[in-house]
KOLZASE-957055 format. One line per 4 residues: number of its first residue (from 1); for each residue x, y, z of N, C-alpha, C, O. Coordinates in steps of 0.1 Angstrom, whole numbers. Each point is the difference from the previous one (the first is absolute). Layout:
<mikols>
NUM = X:Y:Z:X:Y:Z:X:Y:Z:X:Y:Z; ... .
</mikols>
This chain:
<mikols>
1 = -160:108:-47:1:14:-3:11:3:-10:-1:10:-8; 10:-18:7:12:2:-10:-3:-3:-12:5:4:-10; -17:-15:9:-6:-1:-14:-8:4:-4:-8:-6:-8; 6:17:12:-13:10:-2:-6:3:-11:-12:1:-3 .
5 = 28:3:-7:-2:4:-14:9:-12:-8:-4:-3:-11; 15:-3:15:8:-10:-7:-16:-11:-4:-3:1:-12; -3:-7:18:-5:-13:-5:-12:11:-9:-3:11:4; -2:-16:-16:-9:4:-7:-9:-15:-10:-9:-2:-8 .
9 = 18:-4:13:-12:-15:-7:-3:-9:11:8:-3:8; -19:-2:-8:-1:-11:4:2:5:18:6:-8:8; -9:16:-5:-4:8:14:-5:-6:11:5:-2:11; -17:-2:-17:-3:-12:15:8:-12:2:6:-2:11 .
13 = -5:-7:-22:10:-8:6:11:4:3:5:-10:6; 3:18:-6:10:4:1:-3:2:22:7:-5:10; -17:13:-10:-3:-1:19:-3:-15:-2:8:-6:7; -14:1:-12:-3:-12:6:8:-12:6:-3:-8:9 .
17 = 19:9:-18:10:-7:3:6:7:11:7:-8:6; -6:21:-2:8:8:11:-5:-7:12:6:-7:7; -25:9:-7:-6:-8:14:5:-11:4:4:-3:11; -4:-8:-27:3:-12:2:12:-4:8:1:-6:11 .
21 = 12:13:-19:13:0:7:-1:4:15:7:-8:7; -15:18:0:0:5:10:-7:-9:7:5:1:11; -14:-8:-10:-6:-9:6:11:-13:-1:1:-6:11; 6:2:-22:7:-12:7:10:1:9:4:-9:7 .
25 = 3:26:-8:14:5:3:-9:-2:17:6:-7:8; -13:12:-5:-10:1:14:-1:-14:3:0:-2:12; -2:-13:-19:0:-9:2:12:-9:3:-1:-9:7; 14:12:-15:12:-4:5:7:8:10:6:-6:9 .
29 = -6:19:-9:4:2:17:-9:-6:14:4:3:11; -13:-8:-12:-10:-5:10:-3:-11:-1:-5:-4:11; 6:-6:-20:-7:-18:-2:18:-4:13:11:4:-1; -16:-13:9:6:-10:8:2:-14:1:1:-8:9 .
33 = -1:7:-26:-6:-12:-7:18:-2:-12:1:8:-10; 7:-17:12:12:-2:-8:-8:1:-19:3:7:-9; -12:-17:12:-3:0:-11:-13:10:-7:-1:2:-12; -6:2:21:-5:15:-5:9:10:-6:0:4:-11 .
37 = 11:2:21:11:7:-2:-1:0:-15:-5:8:-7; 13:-23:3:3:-1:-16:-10:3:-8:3:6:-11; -18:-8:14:-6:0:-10:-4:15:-4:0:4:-12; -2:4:23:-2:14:-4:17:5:-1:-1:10:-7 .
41 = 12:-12:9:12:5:-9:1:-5:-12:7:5:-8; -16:-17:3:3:-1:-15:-11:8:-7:1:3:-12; -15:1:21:-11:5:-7:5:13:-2:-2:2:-12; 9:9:17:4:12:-3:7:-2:-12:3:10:-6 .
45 = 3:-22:-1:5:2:-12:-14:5:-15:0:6:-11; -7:-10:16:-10:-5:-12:-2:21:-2:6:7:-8; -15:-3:15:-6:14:0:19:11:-9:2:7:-9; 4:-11:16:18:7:2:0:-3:-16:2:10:-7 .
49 = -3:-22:3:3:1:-16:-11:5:-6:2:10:-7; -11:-14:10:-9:12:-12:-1:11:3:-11:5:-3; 22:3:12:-2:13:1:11:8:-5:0:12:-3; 13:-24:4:13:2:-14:-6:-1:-12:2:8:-10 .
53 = -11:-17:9:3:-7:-17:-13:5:-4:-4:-2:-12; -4:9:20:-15:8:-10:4:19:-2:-1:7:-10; 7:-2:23:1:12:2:10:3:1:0:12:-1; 11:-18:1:14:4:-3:5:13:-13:-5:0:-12 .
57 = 9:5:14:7:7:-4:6:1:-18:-4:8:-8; 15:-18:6:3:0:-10:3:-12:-8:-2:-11:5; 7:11:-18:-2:-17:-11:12:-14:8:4:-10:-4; -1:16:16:3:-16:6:-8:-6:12:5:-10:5 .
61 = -18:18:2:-9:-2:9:2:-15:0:6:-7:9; -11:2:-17:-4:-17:0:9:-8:3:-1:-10:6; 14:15:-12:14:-10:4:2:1:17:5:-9:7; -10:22:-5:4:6:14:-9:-11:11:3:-8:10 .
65 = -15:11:-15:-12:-8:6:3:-16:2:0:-7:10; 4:5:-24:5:-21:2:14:1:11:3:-10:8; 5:21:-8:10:-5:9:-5:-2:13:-1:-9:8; -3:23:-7:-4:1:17:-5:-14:0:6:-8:7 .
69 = -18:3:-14:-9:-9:4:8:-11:4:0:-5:12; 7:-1:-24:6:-16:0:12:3:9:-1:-8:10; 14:17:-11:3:0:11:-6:-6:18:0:-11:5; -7:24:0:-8:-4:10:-3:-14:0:7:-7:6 .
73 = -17:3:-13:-6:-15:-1:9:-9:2:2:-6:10; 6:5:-23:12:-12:5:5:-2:11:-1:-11:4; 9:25:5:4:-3:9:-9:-3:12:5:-3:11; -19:5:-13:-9:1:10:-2:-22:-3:-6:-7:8 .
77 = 10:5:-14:-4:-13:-1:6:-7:13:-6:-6:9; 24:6:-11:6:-3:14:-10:3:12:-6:-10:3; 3:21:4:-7:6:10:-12:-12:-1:-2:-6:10; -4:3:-19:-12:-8:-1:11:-17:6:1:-5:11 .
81 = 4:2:-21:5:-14:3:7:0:18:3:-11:4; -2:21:3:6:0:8:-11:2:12:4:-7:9; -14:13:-6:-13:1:3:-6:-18:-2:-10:-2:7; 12:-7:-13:-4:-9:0:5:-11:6:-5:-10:3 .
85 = 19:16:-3:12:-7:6:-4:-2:20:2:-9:9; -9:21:-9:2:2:11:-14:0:7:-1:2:12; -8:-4:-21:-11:-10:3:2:-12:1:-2:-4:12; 9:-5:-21:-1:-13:0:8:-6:19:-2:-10:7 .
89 = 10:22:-6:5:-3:13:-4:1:14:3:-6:10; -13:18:-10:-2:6:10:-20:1:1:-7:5:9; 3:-11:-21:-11:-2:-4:-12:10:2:-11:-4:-1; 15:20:5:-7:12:-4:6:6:-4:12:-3:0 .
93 = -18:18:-8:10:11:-4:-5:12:7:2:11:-3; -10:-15:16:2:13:9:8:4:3:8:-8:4; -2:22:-4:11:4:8:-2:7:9:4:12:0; -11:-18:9:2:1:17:9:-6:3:11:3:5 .
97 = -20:-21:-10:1:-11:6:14:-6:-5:7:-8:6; -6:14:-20:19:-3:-4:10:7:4:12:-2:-3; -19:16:14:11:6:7:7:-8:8:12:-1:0; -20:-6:9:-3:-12:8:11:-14:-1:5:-6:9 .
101 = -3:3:-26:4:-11:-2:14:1:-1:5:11:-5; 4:-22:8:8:-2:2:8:-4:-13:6:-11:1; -5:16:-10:6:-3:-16:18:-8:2:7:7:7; -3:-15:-12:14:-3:2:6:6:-8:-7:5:-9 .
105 = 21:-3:8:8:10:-2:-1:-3:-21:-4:8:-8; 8:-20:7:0:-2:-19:-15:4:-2:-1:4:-12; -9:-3:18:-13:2:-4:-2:13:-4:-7:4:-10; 15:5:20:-3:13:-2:10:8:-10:-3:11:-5 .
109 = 19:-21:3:2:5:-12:-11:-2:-14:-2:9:-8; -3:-23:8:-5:2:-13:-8:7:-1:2:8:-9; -16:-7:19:-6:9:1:0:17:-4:-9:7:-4; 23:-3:9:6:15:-1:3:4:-8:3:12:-2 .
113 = -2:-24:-9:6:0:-14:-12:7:-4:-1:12:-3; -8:-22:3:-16:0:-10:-1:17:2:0:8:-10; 0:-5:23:-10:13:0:11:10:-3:-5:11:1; 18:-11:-4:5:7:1:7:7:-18:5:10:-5 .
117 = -10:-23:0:-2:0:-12:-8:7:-6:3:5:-11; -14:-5:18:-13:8:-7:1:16:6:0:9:-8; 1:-8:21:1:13:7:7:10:-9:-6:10:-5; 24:-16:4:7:7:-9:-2:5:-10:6:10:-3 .
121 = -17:-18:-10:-2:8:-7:-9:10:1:1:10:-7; -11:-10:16:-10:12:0:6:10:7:-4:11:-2; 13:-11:11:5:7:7:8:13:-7:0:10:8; 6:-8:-18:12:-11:-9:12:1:4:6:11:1 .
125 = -1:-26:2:14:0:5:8:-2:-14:-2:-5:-11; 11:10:16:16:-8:-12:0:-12:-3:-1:-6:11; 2:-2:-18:-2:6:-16:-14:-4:-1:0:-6:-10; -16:6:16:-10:-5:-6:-5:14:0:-11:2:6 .
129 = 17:11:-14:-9:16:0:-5:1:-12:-10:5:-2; 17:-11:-8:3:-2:-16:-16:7:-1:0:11:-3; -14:-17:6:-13:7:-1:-2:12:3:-9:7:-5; 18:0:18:-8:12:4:5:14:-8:-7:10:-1 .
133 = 18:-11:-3:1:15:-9:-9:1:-12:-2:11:-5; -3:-23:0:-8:5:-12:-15:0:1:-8:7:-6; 5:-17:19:-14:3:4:0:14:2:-6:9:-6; 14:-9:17:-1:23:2:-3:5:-12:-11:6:-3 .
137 = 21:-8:-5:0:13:-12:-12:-3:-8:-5:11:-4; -1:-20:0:-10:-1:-3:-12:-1:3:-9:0:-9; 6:-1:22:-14:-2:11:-3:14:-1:10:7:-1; -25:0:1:-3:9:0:4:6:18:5:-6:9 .
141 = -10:19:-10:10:1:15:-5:-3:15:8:-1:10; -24:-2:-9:-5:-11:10:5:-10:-2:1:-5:10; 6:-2:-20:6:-13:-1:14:4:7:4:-5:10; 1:12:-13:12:3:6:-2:1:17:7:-6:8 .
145 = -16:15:-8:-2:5:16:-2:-11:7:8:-2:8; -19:-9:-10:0:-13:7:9:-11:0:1:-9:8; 5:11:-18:18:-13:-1:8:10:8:10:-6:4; -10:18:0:12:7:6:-6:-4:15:5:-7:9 .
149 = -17:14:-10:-4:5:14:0:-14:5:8:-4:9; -18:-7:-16:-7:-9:15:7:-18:-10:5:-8:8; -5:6:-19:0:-14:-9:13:-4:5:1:-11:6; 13:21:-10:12:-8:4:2:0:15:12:-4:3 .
153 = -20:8:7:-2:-5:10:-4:-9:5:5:-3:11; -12:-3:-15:-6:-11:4:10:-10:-3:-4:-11:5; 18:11:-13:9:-8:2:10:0:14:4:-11:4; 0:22:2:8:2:13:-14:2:10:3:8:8 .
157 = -13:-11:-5:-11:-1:7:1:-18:2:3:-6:10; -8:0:-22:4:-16:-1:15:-5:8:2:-9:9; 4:18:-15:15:-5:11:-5:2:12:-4:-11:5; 3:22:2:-2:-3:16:-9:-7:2:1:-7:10 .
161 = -12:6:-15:-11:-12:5:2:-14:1:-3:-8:9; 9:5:-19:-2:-13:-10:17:-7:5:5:-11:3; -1:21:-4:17:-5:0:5:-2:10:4:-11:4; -3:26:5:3:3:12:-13:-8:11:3:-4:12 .
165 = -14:2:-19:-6:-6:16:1:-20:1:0:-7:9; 1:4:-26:1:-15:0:9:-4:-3:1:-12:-1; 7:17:-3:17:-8:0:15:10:7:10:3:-6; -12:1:19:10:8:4:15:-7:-4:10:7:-5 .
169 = -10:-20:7:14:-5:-2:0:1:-13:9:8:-3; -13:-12:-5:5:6:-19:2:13:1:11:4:-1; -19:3:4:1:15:1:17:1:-1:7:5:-9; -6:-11:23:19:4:7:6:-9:-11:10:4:-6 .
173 = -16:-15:4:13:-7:-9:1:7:-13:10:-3:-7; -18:11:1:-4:3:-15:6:15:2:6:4:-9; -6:5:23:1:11:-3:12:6:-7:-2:11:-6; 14:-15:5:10:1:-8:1:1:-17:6:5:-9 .
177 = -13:-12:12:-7:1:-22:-8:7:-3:0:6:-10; -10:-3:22:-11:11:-4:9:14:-1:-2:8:-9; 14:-4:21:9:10:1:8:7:-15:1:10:-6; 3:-26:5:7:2:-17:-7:1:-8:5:5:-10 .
181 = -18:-7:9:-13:0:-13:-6:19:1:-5:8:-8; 8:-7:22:-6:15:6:13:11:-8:-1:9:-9; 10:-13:15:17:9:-4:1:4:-12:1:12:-5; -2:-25:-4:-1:4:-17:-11:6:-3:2:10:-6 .
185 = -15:-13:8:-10:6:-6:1:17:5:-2:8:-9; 5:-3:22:3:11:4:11:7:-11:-1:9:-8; 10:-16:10:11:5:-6:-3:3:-18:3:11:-5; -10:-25:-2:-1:3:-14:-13:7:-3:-2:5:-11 .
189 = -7:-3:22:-13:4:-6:6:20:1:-4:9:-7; 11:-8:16:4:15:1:9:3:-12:1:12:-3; 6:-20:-2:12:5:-12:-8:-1:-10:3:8:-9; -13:-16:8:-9:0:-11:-14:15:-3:-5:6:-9 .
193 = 6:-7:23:-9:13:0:8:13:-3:-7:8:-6; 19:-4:8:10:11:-3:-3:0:-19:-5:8:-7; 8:-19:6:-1:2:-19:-16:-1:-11:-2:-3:-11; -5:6:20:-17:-2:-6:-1:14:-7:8:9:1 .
197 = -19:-11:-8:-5:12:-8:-15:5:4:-6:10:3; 5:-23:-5:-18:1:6:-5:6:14:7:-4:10; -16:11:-8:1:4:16:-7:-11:7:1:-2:12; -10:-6:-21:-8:-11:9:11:-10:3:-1:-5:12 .
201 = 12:-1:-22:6:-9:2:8:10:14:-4:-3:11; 14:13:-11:6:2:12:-8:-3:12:5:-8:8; -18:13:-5:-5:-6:10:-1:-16:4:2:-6:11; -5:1:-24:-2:-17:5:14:-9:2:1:-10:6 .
205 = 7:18:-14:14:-4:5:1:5:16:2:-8:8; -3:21:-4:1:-1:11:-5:-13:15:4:-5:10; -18:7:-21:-5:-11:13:4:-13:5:-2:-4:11; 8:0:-22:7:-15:0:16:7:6:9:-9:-2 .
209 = -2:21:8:8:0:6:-7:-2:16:3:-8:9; -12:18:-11:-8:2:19:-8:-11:3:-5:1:11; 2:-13:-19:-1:-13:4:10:-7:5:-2:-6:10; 15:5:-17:13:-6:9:-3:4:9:-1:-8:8 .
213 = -3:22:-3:13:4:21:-17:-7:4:-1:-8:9; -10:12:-16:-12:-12:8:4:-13:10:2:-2:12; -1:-4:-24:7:-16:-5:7:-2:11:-3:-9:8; 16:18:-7:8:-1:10:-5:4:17:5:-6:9 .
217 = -11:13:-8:-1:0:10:-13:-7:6:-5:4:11; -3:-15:-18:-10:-7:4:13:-12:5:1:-4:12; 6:0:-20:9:-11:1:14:5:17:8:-8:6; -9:17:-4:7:3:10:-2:-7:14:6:-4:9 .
221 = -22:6:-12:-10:-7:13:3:2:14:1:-8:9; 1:23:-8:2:4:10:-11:12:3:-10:-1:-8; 8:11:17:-11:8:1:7:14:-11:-7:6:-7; 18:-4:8:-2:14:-11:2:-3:-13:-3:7:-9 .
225 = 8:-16:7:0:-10:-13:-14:3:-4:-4:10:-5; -4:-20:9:-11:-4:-4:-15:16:2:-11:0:-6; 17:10:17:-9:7:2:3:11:-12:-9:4:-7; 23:0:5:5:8:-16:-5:-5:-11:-1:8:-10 .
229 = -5:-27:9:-3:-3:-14:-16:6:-2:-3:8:-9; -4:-12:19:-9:5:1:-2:14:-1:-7:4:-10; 11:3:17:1:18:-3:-2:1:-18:-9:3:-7; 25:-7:5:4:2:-11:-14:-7:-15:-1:3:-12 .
233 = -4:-11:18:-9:-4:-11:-12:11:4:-4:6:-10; -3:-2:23:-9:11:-5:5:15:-3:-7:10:-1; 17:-11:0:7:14:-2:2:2:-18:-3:9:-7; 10:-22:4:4:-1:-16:-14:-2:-9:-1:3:-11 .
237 = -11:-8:19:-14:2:-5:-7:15:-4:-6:6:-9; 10:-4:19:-2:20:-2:11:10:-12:-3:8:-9; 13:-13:14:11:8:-7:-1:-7:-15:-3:7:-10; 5:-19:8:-2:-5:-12:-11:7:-6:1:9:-9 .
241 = -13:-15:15:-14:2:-12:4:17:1:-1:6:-10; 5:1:20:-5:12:-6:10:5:-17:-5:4:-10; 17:-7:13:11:3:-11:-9:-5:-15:-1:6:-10; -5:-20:15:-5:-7:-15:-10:13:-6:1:5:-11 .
245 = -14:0:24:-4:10:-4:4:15:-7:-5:7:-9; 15:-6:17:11:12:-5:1:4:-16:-4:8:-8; 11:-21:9:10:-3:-16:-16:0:-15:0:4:-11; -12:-12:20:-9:-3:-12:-6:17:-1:-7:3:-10 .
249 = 9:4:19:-12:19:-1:17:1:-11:-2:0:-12; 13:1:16:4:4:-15:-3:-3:-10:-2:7:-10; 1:-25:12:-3:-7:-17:-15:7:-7:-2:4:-11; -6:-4:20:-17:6:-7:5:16:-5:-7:5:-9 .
253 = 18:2:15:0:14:-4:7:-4:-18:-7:0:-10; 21:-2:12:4:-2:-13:-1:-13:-3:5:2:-11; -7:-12:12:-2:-11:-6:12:-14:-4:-3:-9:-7; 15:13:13:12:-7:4:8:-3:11:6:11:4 .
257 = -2:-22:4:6:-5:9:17:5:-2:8:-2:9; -4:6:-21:14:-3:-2:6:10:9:-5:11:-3; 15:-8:14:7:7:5:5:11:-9:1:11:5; 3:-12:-16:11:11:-8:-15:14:-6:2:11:-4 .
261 = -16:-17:4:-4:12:-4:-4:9:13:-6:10:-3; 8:-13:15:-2:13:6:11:9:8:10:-5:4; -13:15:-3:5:9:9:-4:11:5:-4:8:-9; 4:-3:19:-3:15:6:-12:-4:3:-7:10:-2 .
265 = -1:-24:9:-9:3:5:-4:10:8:-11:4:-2; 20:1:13:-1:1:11:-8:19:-7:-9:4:7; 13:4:-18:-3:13:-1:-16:-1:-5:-7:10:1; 3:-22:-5:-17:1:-5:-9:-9:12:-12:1:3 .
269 = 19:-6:2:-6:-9:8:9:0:13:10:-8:-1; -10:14:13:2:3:12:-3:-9:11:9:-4:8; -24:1:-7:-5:-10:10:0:-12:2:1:-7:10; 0:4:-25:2:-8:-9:16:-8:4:-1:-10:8 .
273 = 12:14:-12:15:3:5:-1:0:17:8:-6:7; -15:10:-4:-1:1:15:2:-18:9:8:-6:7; -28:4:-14:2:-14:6:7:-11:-11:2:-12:4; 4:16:-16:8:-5:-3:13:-5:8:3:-12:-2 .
277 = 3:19:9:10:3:8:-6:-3:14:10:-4:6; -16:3:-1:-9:-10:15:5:-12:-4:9:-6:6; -14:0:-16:-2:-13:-6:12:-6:0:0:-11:5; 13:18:-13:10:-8:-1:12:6:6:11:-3:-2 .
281 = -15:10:9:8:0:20:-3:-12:4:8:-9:-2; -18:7:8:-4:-16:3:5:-11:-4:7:-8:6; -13:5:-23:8:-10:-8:13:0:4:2:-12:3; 11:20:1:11:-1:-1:6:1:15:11:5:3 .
285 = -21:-9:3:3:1:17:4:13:6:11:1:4; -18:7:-5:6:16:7:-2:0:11:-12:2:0; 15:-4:11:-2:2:17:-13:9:-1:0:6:-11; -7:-5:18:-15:8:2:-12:-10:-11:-12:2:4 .
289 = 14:-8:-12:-8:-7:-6:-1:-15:3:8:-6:8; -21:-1:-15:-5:-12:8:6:-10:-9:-8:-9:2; 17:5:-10:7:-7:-4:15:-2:5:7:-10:0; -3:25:5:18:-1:11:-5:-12:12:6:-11:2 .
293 = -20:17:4:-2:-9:10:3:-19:4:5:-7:9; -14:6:-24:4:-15:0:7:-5:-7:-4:-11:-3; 20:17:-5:9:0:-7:11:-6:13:7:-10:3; -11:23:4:9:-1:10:-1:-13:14:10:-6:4 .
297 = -23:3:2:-3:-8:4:4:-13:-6:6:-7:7; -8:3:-22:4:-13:-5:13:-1:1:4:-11:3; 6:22:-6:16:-1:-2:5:-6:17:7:-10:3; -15:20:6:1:-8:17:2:-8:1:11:-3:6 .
301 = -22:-7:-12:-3:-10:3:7:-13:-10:-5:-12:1; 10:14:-6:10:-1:-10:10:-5:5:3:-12:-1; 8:23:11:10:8:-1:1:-9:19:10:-1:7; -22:-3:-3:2:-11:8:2:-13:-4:6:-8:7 .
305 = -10:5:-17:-1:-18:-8:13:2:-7:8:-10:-1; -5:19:-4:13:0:-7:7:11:-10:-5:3:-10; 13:2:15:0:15:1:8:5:-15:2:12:-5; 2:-27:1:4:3:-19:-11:-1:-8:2:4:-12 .
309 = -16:-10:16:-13:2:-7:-2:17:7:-2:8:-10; 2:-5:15:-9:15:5:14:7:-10:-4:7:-9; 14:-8:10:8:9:-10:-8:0:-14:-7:8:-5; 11:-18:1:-4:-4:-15:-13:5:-5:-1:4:-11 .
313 = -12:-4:24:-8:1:-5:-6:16:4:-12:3:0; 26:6:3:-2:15:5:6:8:-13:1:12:-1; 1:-22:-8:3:7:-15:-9:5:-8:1:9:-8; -15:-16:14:-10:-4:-6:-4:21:-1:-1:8:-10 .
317 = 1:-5:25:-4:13:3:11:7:-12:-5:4:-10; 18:-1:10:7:5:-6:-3:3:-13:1:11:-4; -6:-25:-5:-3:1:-9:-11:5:-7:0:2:-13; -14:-1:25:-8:0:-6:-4:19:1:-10:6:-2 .
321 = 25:0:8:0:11:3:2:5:-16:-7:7:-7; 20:-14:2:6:5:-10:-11:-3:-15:5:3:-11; -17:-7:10:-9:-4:-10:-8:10:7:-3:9:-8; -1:-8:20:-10:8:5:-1:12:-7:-9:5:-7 .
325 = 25:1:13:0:15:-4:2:5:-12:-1:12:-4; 4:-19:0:7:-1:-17:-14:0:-8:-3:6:-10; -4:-16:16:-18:1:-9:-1:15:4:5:8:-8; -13:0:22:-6:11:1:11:8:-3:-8:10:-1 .
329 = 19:-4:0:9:11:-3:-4:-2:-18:-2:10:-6; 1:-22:-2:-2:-1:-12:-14:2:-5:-3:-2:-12; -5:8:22:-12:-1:-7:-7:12:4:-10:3:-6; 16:6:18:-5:7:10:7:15:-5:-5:10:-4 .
333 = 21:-13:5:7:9:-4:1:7:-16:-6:-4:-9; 13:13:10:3:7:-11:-4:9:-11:-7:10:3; 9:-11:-12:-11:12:-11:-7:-10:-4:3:-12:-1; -20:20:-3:-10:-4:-3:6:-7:-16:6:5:-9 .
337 = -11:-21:11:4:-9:-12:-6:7:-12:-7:10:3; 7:-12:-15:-10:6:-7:-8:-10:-5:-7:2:-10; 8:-13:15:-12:-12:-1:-11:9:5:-8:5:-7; 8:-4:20:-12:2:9:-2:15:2:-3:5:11 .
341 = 5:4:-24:-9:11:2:-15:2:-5:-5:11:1; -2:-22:-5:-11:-2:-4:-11:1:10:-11:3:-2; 17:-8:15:-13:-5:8:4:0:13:1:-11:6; 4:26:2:11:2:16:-12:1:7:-2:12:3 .
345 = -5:-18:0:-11:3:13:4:-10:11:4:-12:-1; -7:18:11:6:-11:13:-12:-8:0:-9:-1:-8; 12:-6:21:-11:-11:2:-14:7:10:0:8:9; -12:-16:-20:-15:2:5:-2:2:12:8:-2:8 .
349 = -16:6:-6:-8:0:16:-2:-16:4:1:-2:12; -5:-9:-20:-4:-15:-1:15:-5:3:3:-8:8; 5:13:-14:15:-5:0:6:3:14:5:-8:8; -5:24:-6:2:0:12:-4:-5:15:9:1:9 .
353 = -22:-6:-8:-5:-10:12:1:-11:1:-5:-6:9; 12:-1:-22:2:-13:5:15:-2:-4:5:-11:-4; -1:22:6:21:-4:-3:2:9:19:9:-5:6; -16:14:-1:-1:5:10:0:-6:15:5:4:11 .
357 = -17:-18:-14:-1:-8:16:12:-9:5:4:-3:12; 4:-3:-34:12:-7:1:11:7:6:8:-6:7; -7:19:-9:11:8:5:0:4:14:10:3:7; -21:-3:-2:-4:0:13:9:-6:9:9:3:8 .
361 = -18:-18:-14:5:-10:11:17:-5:-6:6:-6:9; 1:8:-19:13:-2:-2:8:7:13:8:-5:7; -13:19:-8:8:9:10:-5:-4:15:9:3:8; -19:-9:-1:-9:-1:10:7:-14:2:5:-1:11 .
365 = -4:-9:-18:4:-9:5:15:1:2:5:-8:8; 2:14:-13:16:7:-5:4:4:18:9:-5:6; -19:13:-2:3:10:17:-3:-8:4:10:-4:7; -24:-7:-5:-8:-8:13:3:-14:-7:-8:-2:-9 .
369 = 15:-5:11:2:-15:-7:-10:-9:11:-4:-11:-3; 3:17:13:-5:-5:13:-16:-9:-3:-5:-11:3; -1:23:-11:-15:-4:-5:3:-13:-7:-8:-8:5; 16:1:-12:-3:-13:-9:10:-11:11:-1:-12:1 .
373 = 10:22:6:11:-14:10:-7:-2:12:-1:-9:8; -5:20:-10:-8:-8:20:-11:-10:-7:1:-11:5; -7:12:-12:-9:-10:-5:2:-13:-6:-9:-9:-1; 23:9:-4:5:-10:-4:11:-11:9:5:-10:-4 .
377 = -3:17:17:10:-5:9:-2:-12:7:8:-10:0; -19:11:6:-10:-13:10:6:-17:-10:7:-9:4; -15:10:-18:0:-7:-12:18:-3:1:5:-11:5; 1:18:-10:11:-2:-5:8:-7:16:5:-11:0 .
381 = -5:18:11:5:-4:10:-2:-19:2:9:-8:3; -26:4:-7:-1:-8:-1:10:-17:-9:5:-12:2; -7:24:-14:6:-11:-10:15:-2:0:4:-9:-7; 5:17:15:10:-1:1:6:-7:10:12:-2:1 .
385 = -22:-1:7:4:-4:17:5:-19:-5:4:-8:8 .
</mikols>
């Protein structure tokens, strides 16, 4: 629906790769297979670049397209050599039957390495994000919506499966590094987002901050640790993709991402400014929205493993207050820019029902956190025991 009017070439394929992606994304949350797993996490690369590098946006699509790609790949190679590793030892890659197995402790560091290598960059951890600000700004904004919403998921998804169910003791011996890899990236990905211009880049800087407190609280391995990361990834799915939506109904009106040409949205466009303002309450943790929820849960959980990581990584919120409000007071507020007196219509009736269901559930999940924690509790109680 968001590409309703943006795509105008090459149309069918353009669905054709969305299905594709969505059938493998349906096949890596459900194959029970170590080495299925990898093969449909590396197949969503293939559709993902040609949907940067055919439909993208503007004259660096293709640079954008090779990063994401070879990024990903490379580090997905570890994940492969380590999947083999753990064949040669255990001589299946079911993971039932390797829940089962008894891994010795050097095994599962090297092991934790492999996958954790790969995870981090799709995820994107500190320092492997270097791909995701420019894929954003240049992926058309379905490309955006599926690297926010569901792609860099499937890297903190890999962690609890992969990490957390076959190497617990790396997990514990590693968690200290993953802490410090989480802290900076929180920390630099929010100072970096304060000084952007671009509205796509502020977002994707964001995401690589609300991936640290993820990060961190899968690695807590405790139940609100781990139930906050969780929250927090389908929460930042909603709130993200909607923002990416947000920012691109400006770009189609006037035809620029840069922060300095707008202002006074809020007097031509009201509804507009409205869920503007839903959207990045949430991003910036406002109590009643579905991102405080598992902000706050991960810092918990945290703040039991070690209570100078839950400081450090409660800046994260602070900061991403001070980029938050500073974007919408800069874009929302003030006298009408004289850029944008050409074209003050708020958003469509088409625009309105699908920025409408995201705002919904931001606020719905914000009051009832209960609907995604009772469902996730049984599981998590499990993996922590």
């Amino acid at each position: 629906m968001v590409s309703w009017d943006s795509i105008r070439y090459l149309t069918r394929q353009f669905y054709i790769s969305l299905l594709v992606i969505e059938w493998l994304l349906i096949c890596v949350f459900t194959v029970m297979d170590v080495l299925g797993f990898y093969v449909f996490y590396e197949g969503v690369l293939i559709p993902m670049f040609y949907i940067i590098g055919v439909w993208g946006a503007r004259e660096q699509k293709i640079t954008a397209a090779y990063y994401f790609f070879f990024y990903t790949l490379l580090g997905s190679v570890l994940m492969l050599v380590s999947i083999m590793y753990i064949y040669t030892i255990s001589g299946t890659t079911d993971y039932t039957t390797l829940l089962g197995y008894d891994f010795s402790d050097k095994v599962q560091k090297i092991v934790f390495l492999g996958f954790f290598a790969s995870l981090a960059v799709k995820l994107p951890s500190f320092p492997f994000h270097i791909w995701l600000p420019l894929a954003h700004v240049e992926a058309p904004v379905a490309g955006s919506v599926l690297l926010a919403g569901v792609l860099i998921k499937l890297g903190s998804y890999g962690l609890i499966r992969l990490t957390l169910g076959l190497t617990p003791v790396a997990c514990e011996y590693f968690a200290p590094l993953v802490y410090t890899l989480s802290i900076l990236g929180i920390i630099y990905a929010s100072i970096t987002t304060i000084r952007q211009t671009d509205l796509k880049r502020i977002i994707a800087y964001s995401s690589v901050g609300h991936m640290g407190i993820v990060t961190i609280g899968i690695f807590t391995m405790n139940l609100e640790g781990l139930q906050g990361s969780i929250f927090l990834q389908i929460a930042h799915g909603i709130v993200s993709s909607a923002l990416f939506i947000v920012v691109t109904l400006l770009y189609e009106r006037y035809h620029t991402r840069i922060v300095k040409y707008y202002r006074g949205v809020t007097i031509t466009m009201p509804i507009y400014s409205t869920l503007f303002l839903i959207f990045t309450m949430s991003n910036i943790a406002v109590p009643g929205t579905s991102n405080f929820i598992g902000e706050i849960l991960a810092l918990a959980g945290a703040m039991q493993d070690n209570w100078v990581v839950a400081v450090l990584a409660s800046l994260g919120m602070v900061l991403s207050a001070s980029y938050g409000l500073f974007l919408y007071n800069r874009v929302s507020f003030g006298g009408l820019s004289s850029y944008m007196l050409s074209a003050p219509r708020d958003v469509t009736r088409r625009e309105f029902y699908i920025l409408l269901p995201l705002a919904i559930l931001t606020i719905v999940l914000g009051v009832w956190p209960g609907l995604i924690l009772d469902i996730v509790e049984p599981s998590v109680q499990i993996l922590v025991k």
